[in-house]
N, C-alpha and C positions, 0 to 999 in steps of 0.2 A: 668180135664175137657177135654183135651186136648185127652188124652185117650180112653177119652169115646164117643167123637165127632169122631174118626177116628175108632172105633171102630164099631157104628151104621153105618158111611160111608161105610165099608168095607163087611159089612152085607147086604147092599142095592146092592152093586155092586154084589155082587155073588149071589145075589136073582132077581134082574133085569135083563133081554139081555137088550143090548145097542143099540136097535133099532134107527135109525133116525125115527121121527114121521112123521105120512103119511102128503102128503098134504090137507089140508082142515079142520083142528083141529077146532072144536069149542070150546074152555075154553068160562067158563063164569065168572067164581072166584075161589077163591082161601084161603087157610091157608097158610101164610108164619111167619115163628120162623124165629130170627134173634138175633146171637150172636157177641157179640160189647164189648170186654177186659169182664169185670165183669158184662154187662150189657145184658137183656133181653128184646125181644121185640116179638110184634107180629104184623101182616099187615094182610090187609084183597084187596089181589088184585082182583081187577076186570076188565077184559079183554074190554074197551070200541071199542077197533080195533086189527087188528091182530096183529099191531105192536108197540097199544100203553096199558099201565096198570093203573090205578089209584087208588093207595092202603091205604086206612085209615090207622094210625097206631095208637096203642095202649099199653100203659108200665105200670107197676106198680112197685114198689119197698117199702118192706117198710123194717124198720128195726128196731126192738125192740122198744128200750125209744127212739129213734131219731125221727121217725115221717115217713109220705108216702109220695114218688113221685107218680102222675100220670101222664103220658106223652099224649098229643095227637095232631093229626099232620095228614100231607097228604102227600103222595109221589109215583108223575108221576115219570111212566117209562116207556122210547123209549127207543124200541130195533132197533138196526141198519139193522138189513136184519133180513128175513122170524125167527121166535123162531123154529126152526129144530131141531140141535142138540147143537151145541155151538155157542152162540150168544152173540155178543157183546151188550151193552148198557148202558148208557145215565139215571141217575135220577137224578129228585131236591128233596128238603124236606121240609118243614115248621114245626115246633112245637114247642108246649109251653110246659114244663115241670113246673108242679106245686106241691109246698111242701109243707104238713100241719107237724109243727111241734108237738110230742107227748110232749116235755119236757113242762112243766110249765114256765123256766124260758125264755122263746125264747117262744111267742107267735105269730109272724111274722109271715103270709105266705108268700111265695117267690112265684116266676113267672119269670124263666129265657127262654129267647128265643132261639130258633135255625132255622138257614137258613142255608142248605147245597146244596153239589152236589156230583156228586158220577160218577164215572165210573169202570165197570164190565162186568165179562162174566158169564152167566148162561149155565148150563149144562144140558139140556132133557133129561134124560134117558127112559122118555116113553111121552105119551100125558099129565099123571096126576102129572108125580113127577120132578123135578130139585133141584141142588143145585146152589147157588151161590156165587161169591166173589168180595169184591168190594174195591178199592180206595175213600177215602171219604175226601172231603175238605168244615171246616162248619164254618161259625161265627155263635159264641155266643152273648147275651148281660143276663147280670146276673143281677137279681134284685141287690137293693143296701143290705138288708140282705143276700144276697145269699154266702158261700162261692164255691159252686158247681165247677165252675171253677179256683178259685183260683184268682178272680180279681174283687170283688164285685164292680155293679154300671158302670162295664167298657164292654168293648165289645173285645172279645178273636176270634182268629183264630187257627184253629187245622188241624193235618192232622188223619187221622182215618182209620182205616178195619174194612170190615164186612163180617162173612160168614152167607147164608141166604139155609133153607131150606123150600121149596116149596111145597101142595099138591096142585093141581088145580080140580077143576071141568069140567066135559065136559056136552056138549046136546047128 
């Protein structure tokens, strides 16, 4: 995965110049993918100000006889000075991840919660595309059937990364 992530990076770099973006950008939203150890995600940013984002977010996970997560949640992001070229920033997160189990013998849904925060820096390479990386510190609280985190019924602290890749929209 790892290979193949550096891979398409390295494709985009020698297919991109590395312009700083002009002043006056209007993004209006956006497709952002976001990769997290084994896990996938997707966001739906939306430029409410030039320096601030507000991005739905969206998971699904299923897997065979185990059953599907769907994740959904919301995550502001402040960026610290003008989005130019590399830009530092500031997000929170909220979301529920919810499990319908496929097995017969486990008919429990779960409903484990998440509140995080994050600090990173996003990379412009033009007006429409960036990549990004982040520090992430989140509590959890895990339903009481949940084993997801390892502590059913209690409430866990993590530390986390994320790299996130970006398409945005302009006017």
């Amino acid at each position: 995965m790892k290979k193949l992530f550096f891979g398409v990076l390295l494709l985009v770099i020698t297919i991109h110049s590395l312009h700083a973006q002009e002043e006056g950008n209007k993004r209006t939203m956006g497709i952002s993918a976001t990769l997290q150890n084994t896990t996938y995600g997707m966001n739906i940013p939306i430029w409410i100000k030039p320096k601030f984002v507000l991005a739905p977010t969206l998971g699904l996970n299923y897997a065979g006889n185990v059953g599907t997560d769907i994740t959904l949640g919301v995550m502001p992001k402040f960026y610290l000075k003008d989005p130019v070229k590399l830009v530092p920033f500031i997000n929170f997160r909220l979301a529920g991840i919810f499990n319908s189990p496929q097995s017969t013998a486990d008919k429990n849904s779960k409903i484990d919660l998440l509140i995080g925060v994050g600090y990173g820096g996003e990379y412009f390479f033009n007006d429409n595309f960036s990549i990004a990386a982040e520090f992430q510190g989140n509590l959890t609280s895990s339903d009481k059937n949940s084993n997801r985190f390892g502590n059913p019924g209690n409430i866990n602290f993590n530390l986390a990364t994320a790299v996130t890749v970006n398409l945005y929209f302009t006017r």
